[in-house]
Backbone as CSV, one residue per row, in Angstrom:
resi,resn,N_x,N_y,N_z,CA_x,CA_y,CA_z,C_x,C_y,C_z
1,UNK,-14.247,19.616,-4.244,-15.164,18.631,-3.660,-14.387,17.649,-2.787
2,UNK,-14.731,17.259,-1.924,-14.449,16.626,-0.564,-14.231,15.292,-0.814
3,UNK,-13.158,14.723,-0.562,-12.965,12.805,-1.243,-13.482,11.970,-0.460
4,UNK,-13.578,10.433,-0.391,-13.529,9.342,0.643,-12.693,8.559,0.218
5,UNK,-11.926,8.506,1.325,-10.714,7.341,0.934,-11.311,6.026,1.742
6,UNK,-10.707,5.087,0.925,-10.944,3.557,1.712,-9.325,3.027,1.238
7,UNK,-8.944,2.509,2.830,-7.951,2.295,3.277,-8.031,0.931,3.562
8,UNK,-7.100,-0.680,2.640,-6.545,-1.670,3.520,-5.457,-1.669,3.403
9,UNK,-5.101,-2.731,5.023,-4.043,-2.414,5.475,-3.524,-1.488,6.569
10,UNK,-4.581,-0.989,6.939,-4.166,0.168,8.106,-3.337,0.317,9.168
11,UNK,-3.225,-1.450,9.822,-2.483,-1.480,10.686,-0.951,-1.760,10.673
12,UNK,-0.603,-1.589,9.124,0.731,-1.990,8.834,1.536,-0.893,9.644
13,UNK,2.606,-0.911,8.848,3.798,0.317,9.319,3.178,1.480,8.230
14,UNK,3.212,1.393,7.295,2.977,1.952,5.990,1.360,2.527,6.272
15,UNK,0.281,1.505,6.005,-0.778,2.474,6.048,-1.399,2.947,7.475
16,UNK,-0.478,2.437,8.689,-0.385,3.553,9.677,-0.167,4.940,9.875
17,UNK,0.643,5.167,9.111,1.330,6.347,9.180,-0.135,7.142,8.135
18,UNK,0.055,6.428,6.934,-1.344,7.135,6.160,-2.570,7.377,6.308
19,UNK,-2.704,6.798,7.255,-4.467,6.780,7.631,-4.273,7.789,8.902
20,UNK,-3.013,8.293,9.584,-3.023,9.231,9.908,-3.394,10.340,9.620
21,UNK,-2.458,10.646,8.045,-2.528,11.763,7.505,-3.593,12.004,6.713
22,UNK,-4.351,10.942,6.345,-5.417,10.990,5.627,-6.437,11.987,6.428
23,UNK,-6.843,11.004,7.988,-7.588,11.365,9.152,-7.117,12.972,9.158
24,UNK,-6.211,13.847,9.045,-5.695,14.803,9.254,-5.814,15.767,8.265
25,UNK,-5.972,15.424,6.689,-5.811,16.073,5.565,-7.351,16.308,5.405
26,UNK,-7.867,17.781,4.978,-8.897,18.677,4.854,-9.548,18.298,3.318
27,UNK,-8.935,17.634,2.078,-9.145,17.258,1.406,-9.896,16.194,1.253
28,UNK,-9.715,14.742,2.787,-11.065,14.459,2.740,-11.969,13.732,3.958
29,UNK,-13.046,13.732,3.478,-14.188,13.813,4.777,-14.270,12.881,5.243
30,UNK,-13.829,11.498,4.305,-14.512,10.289,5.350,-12.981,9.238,4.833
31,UNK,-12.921,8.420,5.606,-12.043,7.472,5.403,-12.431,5.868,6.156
32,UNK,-12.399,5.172,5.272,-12.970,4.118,5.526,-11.788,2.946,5.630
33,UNK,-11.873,2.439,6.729,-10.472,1.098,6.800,-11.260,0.128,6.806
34,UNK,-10.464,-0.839,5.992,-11.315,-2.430,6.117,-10.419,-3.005,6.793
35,UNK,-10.803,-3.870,7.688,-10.156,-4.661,8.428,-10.313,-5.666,9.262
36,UNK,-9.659,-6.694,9.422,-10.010,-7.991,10.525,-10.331,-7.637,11.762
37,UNK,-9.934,-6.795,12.066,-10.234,-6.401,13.866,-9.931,-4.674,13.961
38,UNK,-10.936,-4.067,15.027,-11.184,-2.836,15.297,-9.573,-2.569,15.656
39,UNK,-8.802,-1.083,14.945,-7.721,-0.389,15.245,-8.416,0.320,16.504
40,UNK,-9.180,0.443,17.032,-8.956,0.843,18.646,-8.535,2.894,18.602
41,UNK,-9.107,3.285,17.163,-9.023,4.680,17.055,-10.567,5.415,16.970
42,UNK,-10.500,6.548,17.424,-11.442,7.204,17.546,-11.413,8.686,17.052
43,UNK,-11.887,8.691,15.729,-11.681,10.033,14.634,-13.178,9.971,14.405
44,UNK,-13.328,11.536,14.134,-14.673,11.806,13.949,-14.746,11.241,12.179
45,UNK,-13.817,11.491,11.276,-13.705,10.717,9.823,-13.931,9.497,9.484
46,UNK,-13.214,8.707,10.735,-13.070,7.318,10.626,-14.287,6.181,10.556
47,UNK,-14.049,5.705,9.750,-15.256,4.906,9.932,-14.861,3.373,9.694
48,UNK,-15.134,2.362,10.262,-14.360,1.233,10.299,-15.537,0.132,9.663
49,UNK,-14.897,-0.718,8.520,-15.708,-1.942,7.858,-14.733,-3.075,8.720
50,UNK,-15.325,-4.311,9.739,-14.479,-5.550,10.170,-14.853,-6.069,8.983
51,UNK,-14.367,-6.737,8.285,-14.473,-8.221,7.507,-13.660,-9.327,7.524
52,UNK,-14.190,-10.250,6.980,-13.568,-11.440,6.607,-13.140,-11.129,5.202
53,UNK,-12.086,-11.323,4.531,-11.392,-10.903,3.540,-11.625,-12.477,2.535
54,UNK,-12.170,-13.229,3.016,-12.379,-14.370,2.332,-13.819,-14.547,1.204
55,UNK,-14.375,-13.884,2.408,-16.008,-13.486,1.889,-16.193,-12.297,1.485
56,UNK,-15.472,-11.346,1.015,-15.161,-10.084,1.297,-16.835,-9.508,0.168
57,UNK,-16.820,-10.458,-1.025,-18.001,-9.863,-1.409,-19.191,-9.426,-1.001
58,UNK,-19.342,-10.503,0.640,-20.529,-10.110,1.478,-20.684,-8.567,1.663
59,UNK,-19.458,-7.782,1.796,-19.525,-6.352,2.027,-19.520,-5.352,1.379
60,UNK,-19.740,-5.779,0.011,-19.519,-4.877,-1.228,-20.313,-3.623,-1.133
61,UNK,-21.757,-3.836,-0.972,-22.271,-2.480,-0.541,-21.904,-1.400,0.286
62,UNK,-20.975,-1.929,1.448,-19.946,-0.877,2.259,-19.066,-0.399,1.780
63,UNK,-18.274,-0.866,0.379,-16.847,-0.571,0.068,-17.048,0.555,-0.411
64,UNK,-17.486,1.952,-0.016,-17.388,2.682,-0.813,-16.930,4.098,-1.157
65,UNK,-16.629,4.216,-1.850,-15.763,5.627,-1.797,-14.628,6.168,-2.791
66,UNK,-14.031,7.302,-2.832,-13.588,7.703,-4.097,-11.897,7.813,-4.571
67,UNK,-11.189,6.711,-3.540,-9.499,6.789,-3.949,-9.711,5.788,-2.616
68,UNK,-8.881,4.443,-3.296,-8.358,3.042,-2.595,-6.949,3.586,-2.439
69,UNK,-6.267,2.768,-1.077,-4.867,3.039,-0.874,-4.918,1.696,-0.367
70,UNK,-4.261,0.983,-0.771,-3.830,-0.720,-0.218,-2.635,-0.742,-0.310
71,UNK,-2.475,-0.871,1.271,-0.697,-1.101,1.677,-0.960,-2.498,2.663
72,UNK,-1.528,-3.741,2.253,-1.477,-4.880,2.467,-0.210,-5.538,2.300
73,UNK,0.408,-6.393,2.983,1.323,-7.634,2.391,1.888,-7.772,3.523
74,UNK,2.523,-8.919,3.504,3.130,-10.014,4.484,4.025,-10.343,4.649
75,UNK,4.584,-11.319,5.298,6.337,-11.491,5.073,6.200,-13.530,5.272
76,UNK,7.118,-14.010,4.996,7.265,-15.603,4.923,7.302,-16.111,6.603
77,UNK,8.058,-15.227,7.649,7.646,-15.518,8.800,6.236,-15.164,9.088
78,UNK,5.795,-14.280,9.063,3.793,-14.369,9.148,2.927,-14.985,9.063
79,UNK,3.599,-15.391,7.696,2.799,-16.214,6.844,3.414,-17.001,5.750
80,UNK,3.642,-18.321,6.618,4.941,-19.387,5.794,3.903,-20.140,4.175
81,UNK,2.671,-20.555,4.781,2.122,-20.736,4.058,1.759,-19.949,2.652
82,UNK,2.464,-20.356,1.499,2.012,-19.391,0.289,0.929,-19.501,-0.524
83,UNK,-0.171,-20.643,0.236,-1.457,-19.960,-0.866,-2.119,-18.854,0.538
84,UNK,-1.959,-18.705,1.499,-2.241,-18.186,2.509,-1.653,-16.407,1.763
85,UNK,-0.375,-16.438,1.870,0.549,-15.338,1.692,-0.176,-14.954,0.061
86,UNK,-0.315,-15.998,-1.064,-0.930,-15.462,-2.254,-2.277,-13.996,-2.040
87,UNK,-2.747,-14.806,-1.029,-4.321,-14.147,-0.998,-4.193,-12.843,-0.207
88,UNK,-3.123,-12.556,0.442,-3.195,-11.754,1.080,-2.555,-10.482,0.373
89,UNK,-1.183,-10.883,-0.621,0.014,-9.853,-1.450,-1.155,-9.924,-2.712
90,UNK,-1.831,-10.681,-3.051,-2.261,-10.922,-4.746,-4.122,-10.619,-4.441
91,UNK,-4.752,-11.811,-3.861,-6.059,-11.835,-4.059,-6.907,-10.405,-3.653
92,UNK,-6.590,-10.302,-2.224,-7.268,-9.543,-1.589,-7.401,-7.898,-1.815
93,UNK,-6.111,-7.904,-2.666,-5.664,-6.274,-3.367,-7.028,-6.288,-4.376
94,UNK,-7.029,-7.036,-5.382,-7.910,-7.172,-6.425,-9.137,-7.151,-6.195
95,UNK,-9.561,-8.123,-5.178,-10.905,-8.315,-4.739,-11.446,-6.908,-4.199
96,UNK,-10.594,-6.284,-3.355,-11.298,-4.684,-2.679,-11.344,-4.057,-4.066
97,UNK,-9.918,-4.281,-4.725,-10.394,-2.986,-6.147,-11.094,-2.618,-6.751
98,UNK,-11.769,-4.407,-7.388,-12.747,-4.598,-8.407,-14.041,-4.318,-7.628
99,UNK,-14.347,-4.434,-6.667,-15.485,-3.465,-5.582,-15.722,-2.435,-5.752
100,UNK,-14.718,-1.912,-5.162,-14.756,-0.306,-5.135,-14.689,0.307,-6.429
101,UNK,-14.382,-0.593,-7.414,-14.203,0.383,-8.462,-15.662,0.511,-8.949
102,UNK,-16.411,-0.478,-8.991,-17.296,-0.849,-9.818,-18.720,-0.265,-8.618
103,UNK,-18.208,-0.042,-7.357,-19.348,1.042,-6.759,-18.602,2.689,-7.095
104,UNK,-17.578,3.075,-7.752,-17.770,4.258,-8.465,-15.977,4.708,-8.035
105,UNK,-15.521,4.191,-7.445,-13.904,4.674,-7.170,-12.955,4.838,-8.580
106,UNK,-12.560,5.784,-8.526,-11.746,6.428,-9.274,-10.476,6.202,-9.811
107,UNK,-9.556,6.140,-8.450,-8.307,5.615,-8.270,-7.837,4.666,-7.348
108,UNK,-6.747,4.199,-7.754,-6.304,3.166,-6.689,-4.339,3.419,-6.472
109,UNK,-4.264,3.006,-5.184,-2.909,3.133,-4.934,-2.248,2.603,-4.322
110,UNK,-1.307,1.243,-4.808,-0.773,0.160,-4.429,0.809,0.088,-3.521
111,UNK,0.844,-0.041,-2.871,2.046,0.017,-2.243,2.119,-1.987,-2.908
112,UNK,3.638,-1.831,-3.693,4.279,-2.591,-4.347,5.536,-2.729,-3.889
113,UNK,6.543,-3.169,-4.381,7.868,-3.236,-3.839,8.672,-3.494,-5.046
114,UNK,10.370,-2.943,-4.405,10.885,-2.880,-5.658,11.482,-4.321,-6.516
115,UNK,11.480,-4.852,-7.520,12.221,-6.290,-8.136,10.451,-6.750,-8.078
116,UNK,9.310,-6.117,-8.391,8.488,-7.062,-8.992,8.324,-7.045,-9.912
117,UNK,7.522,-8.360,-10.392,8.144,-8.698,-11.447,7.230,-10.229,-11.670
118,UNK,6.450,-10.229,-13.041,5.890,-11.600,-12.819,6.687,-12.589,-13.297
119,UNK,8.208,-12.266,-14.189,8.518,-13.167,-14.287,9.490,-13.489,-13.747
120,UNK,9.855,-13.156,-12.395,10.554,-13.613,-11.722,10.988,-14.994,-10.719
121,UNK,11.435,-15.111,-10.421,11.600,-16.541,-9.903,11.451,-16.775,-8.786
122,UNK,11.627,-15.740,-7.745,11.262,-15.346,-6.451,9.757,-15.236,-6.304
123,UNK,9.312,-15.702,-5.449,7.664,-15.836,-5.455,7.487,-14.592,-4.913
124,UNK,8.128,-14.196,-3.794,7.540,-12.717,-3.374,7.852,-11.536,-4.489
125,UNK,8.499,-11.667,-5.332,8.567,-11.033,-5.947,7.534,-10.799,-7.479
126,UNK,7.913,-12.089,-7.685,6.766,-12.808,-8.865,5.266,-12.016,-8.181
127,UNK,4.470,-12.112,-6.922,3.547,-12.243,-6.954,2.955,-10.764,-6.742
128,UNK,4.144,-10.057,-6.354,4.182,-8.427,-6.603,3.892,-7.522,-7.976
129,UNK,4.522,-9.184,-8.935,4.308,-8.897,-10.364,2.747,-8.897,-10.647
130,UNK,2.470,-10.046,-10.225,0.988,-10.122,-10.799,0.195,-9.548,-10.149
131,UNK,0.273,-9.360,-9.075,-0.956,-8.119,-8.587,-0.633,-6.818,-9.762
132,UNK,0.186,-6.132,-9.523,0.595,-4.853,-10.269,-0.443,-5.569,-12.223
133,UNK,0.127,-6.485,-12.423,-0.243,-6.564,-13.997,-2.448,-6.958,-13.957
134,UNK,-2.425,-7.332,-12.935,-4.229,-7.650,-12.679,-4.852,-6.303,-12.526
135,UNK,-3.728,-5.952,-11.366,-4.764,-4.223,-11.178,-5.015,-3.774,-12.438
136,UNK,-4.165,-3.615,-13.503,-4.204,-2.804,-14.168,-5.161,-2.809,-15.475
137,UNK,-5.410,-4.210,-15.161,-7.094,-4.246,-15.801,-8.357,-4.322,-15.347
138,UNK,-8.269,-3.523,-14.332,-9.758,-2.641,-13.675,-9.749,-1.574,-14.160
139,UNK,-10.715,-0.763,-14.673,-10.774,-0.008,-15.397,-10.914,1.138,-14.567
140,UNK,-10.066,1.741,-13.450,-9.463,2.861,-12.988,-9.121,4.265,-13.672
141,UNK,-9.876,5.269,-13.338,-9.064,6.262,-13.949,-7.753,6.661,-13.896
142,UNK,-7.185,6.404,-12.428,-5.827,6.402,-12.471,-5.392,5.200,-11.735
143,UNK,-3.959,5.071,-11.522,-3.288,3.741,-11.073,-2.046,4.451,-10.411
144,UNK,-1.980,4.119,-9.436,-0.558,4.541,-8.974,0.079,3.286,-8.120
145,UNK,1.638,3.196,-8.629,2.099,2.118,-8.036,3.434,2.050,-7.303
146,UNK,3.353,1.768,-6.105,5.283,2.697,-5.660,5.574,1.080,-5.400
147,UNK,6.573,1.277,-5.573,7.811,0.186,-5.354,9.190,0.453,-4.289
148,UNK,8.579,0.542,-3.354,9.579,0.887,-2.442,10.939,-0.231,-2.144
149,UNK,12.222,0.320,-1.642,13.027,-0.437,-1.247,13.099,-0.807,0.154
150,UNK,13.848,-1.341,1.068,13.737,-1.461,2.375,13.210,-0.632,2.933
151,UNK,12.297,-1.462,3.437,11.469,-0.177,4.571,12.116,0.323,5.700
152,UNK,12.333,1.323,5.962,13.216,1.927,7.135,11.637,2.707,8.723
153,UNK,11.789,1.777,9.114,10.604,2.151,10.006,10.729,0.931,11.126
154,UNK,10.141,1.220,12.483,10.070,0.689,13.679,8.377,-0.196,13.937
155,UNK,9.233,-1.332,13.511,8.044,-2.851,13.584,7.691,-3.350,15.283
156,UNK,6.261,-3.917,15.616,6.274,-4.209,16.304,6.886,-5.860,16.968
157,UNK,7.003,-6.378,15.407,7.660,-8.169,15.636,9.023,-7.132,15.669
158,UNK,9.947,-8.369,16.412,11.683,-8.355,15.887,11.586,-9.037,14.505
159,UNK,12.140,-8.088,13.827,13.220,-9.103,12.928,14.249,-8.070,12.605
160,UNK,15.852,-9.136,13.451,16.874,-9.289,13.894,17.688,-8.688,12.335
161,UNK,17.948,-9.780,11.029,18.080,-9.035,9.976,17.914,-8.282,9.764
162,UNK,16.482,-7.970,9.440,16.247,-6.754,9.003,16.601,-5.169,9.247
163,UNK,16.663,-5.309,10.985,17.278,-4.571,11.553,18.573,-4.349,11.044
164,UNK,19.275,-5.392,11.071,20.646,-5.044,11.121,20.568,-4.166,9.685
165,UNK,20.223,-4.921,8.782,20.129,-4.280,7.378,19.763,-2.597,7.258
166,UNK,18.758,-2.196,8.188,18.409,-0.658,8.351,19.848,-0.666,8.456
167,UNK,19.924,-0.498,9.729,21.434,0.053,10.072,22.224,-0.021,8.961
168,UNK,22.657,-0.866,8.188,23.713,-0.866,7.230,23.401,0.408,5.823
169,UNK,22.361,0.068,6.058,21.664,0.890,5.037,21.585,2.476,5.076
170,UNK,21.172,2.627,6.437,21.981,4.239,6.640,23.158,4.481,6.741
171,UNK,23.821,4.033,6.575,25.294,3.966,6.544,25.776,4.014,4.780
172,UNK,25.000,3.470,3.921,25.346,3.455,3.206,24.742,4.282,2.003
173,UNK,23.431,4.574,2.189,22.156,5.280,1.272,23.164,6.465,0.908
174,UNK,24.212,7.562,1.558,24.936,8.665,0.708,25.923,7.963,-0.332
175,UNK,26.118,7.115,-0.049,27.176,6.463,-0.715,26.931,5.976,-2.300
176,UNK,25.323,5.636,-2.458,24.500,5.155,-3.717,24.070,6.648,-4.251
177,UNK,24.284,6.517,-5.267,24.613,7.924,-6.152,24.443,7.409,-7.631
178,UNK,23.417,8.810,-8.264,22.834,8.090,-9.620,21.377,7.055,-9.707
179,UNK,22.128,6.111,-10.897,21.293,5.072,-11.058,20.930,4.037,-9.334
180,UNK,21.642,4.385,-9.306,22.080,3.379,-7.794,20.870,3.771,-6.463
181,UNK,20.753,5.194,-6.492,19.773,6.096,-5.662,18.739,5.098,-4.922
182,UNK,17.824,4.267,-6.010,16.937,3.550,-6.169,16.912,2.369,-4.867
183,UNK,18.140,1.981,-4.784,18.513,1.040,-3.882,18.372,1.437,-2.456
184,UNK,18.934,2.904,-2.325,18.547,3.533,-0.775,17.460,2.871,0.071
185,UNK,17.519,2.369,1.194,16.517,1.578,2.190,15.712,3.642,1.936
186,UNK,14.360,3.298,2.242,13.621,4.550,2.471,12.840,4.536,3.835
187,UNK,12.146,5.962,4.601,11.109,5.692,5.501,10.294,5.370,5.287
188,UNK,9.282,5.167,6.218,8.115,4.412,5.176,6.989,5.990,5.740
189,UNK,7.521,7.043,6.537,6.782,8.207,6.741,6.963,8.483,5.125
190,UNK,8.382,8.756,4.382,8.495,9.307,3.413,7.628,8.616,1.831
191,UNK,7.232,7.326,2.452,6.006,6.545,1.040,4.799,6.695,1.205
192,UNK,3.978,6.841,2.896,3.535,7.366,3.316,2.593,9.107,2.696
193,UNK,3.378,9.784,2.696,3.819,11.343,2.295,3.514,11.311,0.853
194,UNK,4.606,10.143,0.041,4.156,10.571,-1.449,3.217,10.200,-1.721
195,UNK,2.391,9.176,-1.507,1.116,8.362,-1.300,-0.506,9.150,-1.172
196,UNK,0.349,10.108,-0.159,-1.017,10.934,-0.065,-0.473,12.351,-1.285
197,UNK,0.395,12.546,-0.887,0.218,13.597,-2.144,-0.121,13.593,-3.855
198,UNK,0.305,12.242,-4.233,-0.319,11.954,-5.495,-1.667,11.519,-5.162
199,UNK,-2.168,11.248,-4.176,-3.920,11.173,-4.190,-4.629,12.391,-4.315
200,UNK,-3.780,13.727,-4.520,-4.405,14.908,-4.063,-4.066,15.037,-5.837
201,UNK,-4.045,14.944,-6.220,-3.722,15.376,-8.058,-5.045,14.726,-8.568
202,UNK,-4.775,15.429,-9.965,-6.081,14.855,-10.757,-5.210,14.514,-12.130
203,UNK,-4.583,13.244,-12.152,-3.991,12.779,-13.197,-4.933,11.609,-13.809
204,UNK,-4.574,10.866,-14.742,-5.226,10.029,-15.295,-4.067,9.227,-16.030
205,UNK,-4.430,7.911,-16.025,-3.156,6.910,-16.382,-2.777,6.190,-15.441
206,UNK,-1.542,5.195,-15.567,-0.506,4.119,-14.979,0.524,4.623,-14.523
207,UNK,0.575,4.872,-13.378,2.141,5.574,-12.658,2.458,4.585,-11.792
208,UNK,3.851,4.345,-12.217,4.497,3.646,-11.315,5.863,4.095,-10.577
209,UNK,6.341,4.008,-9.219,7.100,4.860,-8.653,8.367,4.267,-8.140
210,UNK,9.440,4.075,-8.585,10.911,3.291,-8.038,10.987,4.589,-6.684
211,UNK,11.735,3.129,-5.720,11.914,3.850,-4.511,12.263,5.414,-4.541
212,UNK,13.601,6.035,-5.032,14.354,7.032,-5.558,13.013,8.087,-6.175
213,UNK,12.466,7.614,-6.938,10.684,8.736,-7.122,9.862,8.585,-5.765
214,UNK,9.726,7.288,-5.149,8.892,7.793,-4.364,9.587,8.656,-3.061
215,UNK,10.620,9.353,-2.780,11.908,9.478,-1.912,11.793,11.159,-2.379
216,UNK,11.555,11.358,-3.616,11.223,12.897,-4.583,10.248,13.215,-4.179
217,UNK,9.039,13.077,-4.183,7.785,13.088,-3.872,7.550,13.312,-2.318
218,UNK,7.741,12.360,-1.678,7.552,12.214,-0.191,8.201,13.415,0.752
């Protein structure tokens, strides 16, 4: 039987690449992106919800469909403001979930990152924690959660660090061996990849994926 995915986040790096393959994969018929402003694509699958993510309940009757993929989140230059940045890494994940779940969705699949953690001290990290520990009391048949390490992929902002950091990072990813694996910067085609392929399973439960699993997979 034929799925509907509903996709936020589409225009990231991450659920760019996925809403590709989604649009592309025979497994399913409709794919639904929520989003602030029209992606400017034209798929016979595609079907586009604009919202306001504030009011987001106004649209609940649209949210609908049978496997969530939310690859939402932000960075401190974006968005310096952190009850701003809260709502966007924490609220807005929850708010689509508890929607969709409760108009009949199945699964959900969080692009997370690696060092979350609610009790951490780092807020971006901390707040990676508490989304991951909220989802997980929606009553989902399954949960899937990757925790990726540096994203290795081509952004449309500069950032100068970060860059440099790719670079260092391929330079160094053969070198991390073992336990260490985990640390490897990854593509974000390759989270992408595992993302959709565990949507194609029929598991049941809490999976969560360190970079190094999602790197196996992908």
């Amino acid at each position: 039987m034929l799925k509907k995915a509903i996709i936020v986040g589409a225009s990231g790096l991450i659920g760019n690449n996925l809403l590709t393959r989604l649009l592309n994969n025979t497994y399913y018929s409709e794919v639904l992106v929520i989003v602030r402003k029209t992606l400017n694509i034209e798929h016979d699958k595609l079907k586009e919800l604009i919202v306001d993510f504030d009011h987001i309940d106004q649209y609940s009757a649209e949210i609908v469909g049978d496997i969530v993929f939310c690859c939402l989140g932000t960075t401190n230059n974006k968005t310096p403001d952190k009850a701003q940045y809260r709502k966007i890494d924490y609220q807005y994940p929850l708010d689509i979930g508890a929607i969709a779940q409760n108009n009949g969705a199945t699964a959900y699949h969080l692009v997370s990152a690696m060092g979350a953690d609610v009790n951490s001290s780092i807020f971006y990290s901390k707040t990676k924690g508490e989304v991951e520990r909220d989802l997980k009391a929606i009553p989902f048949k399954s949960i899937y959660i990757y925790r990726p390490s540096l994203l290795d992929g081509n952004r449309e902002e500069k950032r100068v660090a970060e860059k440099i950091m790719i670079g260092l990072m391929r330079f160094l990813n053969p070198l991390l061996m073992g336990s260490l694996k985990k640390y490897r910067s990854i593509k974000i085609e390759t989270v992408a990849s595992a993302m959709l392929k565990e949507s194609l399973t029929d598991k049941k439960g809490i999976f969560i994926y360190a970079s190094d699993q999602i790197e196996a997979l992908g």
